[in-house]
C-alpha positions, 0 to 999 in steps of 0.5 A: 500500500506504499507507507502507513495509512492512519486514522487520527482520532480527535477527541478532547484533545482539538488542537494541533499544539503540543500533541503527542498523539498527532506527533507520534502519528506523523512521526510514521511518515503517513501517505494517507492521514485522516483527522477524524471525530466520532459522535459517540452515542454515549456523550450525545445521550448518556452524559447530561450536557447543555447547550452552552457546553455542545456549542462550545464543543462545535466551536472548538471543533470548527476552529480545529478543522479551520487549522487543519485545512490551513495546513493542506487544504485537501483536508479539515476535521471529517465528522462521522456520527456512528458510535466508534465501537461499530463504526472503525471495523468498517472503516479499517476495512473500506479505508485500508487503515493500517493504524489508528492514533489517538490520545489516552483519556482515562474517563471510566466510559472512555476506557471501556470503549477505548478497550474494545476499539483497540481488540477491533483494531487488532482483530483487523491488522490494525497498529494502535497508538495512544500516548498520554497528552490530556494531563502533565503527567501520565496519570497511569504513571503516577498512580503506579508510583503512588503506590497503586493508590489514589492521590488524594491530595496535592503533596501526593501528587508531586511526590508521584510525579517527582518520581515519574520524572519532569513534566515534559516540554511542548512539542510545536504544532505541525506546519504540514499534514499529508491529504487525507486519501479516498473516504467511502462510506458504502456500508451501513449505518449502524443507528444507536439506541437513542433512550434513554436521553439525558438531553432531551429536554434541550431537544425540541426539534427532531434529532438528525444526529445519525441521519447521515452517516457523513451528516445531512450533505454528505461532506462529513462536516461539523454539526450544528445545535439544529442537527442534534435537534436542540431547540434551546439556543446557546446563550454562553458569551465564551467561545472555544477553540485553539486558535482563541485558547493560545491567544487567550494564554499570551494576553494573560502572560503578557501581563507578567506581575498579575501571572507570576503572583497569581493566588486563586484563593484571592481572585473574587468570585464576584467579579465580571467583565472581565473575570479574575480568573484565566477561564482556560479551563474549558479549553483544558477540557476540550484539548485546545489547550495543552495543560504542558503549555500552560504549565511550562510559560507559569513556571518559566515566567516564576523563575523569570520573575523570582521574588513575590512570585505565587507557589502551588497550590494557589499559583498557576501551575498550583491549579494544573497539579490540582487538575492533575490530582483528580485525574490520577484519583480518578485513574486508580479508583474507576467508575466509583471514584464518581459516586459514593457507593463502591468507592473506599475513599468516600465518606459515607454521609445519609445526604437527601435525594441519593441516587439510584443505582444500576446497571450504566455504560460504565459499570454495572453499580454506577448512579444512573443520574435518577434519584430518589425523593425521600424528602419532599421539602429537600427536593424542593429546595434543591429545585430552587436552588438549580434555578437561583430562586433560593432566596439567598441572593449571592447563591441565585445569581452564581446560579444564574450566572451558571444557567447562563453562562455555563461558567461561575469563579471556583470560589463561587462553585464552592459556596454554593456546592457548600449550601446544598450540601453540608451548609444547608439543604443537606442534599445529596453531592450527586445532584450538585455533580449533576447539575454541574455537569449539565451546565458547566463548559468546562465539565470535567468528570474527574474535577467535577466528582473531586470538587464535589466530594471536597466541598461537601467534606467526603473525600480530599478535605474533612474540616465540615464545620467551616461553611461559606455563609451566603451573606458575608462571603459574597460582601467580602467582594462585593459589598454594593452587590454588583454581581447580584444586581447583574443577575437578579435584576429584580433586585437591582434598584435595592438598598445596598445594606439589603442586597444580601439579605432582602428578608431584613428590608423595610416595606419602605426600602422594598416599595423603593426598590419596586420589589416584594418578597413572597412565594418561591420563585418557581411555583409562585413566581410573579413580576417584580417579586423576589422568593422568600429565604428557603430556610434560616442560614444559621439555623440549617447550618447548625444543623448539618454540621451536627449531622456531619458530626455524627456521620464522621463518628460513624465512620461508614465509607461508600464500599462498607457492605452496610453502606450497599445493604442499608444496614447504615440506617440502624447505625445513624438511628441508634446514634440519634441523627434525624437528617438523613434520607428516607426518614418520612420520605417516599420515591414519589419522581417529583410528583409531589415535590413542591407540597412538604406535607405529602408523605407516600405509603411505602413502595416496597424494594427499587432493586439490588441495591436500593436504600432501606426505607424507614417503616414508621414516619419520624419527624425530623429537623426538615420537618420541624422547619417547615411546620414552623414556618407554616405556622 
């Protein structure tokens, strides 16, 4: 066939600078090389996603095919919408391919569907190759060196990754790419199963992902939010891609004091237009940015810079080491390291609203993105909260922000991931882990399971009584309430001494402002109002951190057999915790979420590994709260 005939296979890793894979695939000297992205069933299904994160997919997607055609201009990124695990046999087949390149990613799905294209490959004759390039280190590699464990903190991680060895240096984008050879696609389709879709209500439209194998012309381009059938726009202002990404990195370094002194922790989660923040990590997520790059202009520009200069982990490279920890905890613990059940390093806590577990495309004791309602009121606040209708106004306008943007400040995603779970609603981190996946652009699982996991104190950080509070932490930045006048434009013209605590202001200051504070924000929603308060702060807070309290002398870990059984709920009641799932509560799909006096006759078992329902109702903190305020 004259030289290697490969197959580049593009997948978060959208660019052509310091790519290991794509230099590893040229270094073959190919006479045929076709870049190429799969729409992989699994993502366009199976993993909840908004719109503003699939549009800044295709964003980076069209900027690399741009790229690529600059480089020859036979050629561009050519998308094909088949899952890959029954597309590549064919393609091997009716391309004559004789390898296929591609970065390692070490997600669990990834991993399970990377292991079957490689026995395809193999049964077909086909060489793979698959060197690291997601992460500064080989996250295998590291793990290995941790002694087979997880790194579950930063000092863990250098230890590894000094004994790995240094963190290598870019290598250049290509300047060249051979053309990309003859593409038939004279073979069936192959559709996927399309339910269940995690997505479908972004779907108002018909879904035409797998109409066309080569899309709906037939020129294998990008696809656009209409062929994957979404009706609710994009409304992100943050656009994607590597090109932007690489522009982005030398505006920020070019500002040299403000790189070298970079502290995270004392950046401001309040402020706008611009950030205090590089918002480089979606272009991390999706690969259009090199994490190797990021790294090594920090570190060169700190030893430049010298004395004054910021050190991990709050400095630059502190935050890479941080995305690096996660993606090696990740690596070594597997599917459970994104869920409580089944995984050892997880703390044990009986949050409201667990999830249902089943049989998923990662494993067959994985959360399935279900839950159950066990406490009415808890679902009710949690649906509040997911909308930014909580009544606490800091909490509702990141929330927003988040709705809207699909980006919020880290310290932001920490106060309000603390709110719902230890710092007040006492619901469950894997509803907070699922609504952050659906809406964050730069949704990483490994990151978005470790965040979740340390803010709500079960894994990574213990310290469970240290709680942001929703009024003083938002007016440490911001003391006239900017970024609540943004986005809660109901509040706009109020009194900057109620901005934060609206329930403390005057008829006077309320008709003043144009706004009066009643109902829910969901239920009871009207113009020119602004939702209660769901609860007293201080009061929830004390709450919780006793329920932390007992939950921690306990001592229950996510793989106890009590913990897969039920056998926790004798535990918790002999200790005398009240906060917990399944007291008084029912499995009831949210039919009667938003009424706190609905209780459901028990339902019975909801499967192998379903929570233990108590038989007799107990009143517990929740319920007390809501009788006294109905009062």
């Amino acid at each position: 066939m004259g030289g290697p005939r490969i197959i580049y296979w593009f997948r978060t890793d959208l660019r052509l600078h310091d790519s290991p894979a794509l230099k590893a695939a040229l270094d073959l000297d190919p006479v045929v090389l076709w870049p190429i992205f799969t729409w992989d069933p699994h993502y366009v299904y199976r993993v909840k996603g908004g719109a503003n994160r699939w549009q800044y997919l295709l964003d980076c997607q069209t900027d690399l095919s741009e790229s690529i055609s600059k480089l020859n201009k036979k050629s561009k990124l050519f998308v094909l919408r088949e899952a890959p695990q029954t597309l590549f046999p064919k393609l091997f087949k009716a391309w004559k391919v004789t390898h296929l390149v591609f970065e390692n990613d070490t997600d669990p799905y990834a991993l399970e569907r990377d292991k079957s294209v490689v026995a395809l490959a193999e049964k077909a004759g086909v060489q793979v190759i698959s060197p690291y390039g997601r992460t500064l280190w080989d996250s295998d590699d590291v793990v290995a060196k941790n002694g087979g464990k997880p790194t579950m903190s930063i000092t863990q991680l250098q230890a590894a990754g000094r004994k790995v060895g240094e963190i290598p240096r870019p290598i250049p984008a290509p300047t060249h790419l051979p053309d990309p050879g003859d593409m038939p696609i004279d073979f069936e389709q192959s559709k996927p199963e399309t339910k269940p879709d995690l997505n479908a209500s972004y779907r108002g439209k018909a879904d035409g992902t797998y109409s066309n194998i080569a899309g709906p012309k037939g020129d294998f381009a990008i696809a656009t939010l209409e062929e994957l059938g979404f009706s609710v726009p994009a409304t992100t202002p943050h656009r994607g891609g590597e090109s932007i990404a690489l522009k982005r990195l030398e505006e920020i370094f070019s500002d040299e004091e403000y790189a070298a002194t970079f502290q995270k922790p004392k950046t401001s989660p309040a402020a706008f237009e611009p950030q205090s923040t590089t918002l480089l990590s979606p272009m991390l997520h999706f690969g259009a940015l090199s994490p190797r790059l990021f790294y090594w202009k920090a570190q060169d520009l700190v030893e430049r810079y010298g004395k004054g200069a910021s050190t991990p982990p709050e400095s630059l490279t502190g935050q890479l080491l941080f995305r690096d920890m996660y993606f090696a905890a990740q690596a070594a613990i597997g599917p459970p390291f994104g869920q409580t059940v089944d995984n050892a390093y997880c703390r044990f806590i009986p949050w409201h609203l667990p999830s249902k577990i089943g049989v998923t495309d990662i494993g067959d004791c994985t959360i399935s993105g279900e839950y159950y309602i066990d406490s009415p009121q808890a679902e009710k606040w949690f649906q509040r909260w997911k909308v930014g209708m909580t009544g606490f106004p800091f909490v509702d306008a990141l929330m927003r922000q988040l709705r809207t943007e699909g980006w919020i400040h880290h310290l932001g995603r920490h106060m309000v991931a603390c709110f719902l779970t230890r710092g007040g609603c006492y619901v469950h981190w894997e509803r907070g882990a699922d609504v952050f996946e659906e809406l964050l652009i730069d949704h990483e699982p490994s990151c978005n399971a470790g965040n979740w996991q340390w803010l709500s104190c079960t894994a990574f950080y213990s310290q469970y009584f240290r709680c942001y509070s929703p009024v003083a932490f938002g007016q440490k930045w911001d003391k006239k309430g900017e970024l609540i006048r943004k986005w809660i434009p109901e509040l706009k013209n109020l009194d900057e001494k109620f901005i934060y605590e609206p329930w403390k202001a005057t008829k006077a200051a309320l008709d003043k402002a144009g706004v009066k504070i009643e109902g829910d924000g969901i239920n009871e929603k009207t113009d020119g109002t602004y939702p209660a308060r769901m609860f007293d702060f201080g009061e929830r807070r004390g709450i919780c951190i006793a329920a932390m309290k007992r939950a921690y002398s306990i001592g229950l870990h996510g793989n106890d057999d009590r913990v897969k059984n039920g056998s926790w709920k004798k535990l918790f009641e002999e200790a005398g915790e009240t906060e917990m799932e399944g007291l008084g509560g029912s499995d009831d799909d949210g039919e009667h979420a938003d009424d706190a006096d609905y209780q459901r006759e028990g339902d019975g078992n909801h499967g192998k590994h379903a929570r233990t329902q108590s038989t007799g109702s107990k009143e517990g903190p929740m319920d007390k709260y809501t009788k006294k305020v109905k009062r």
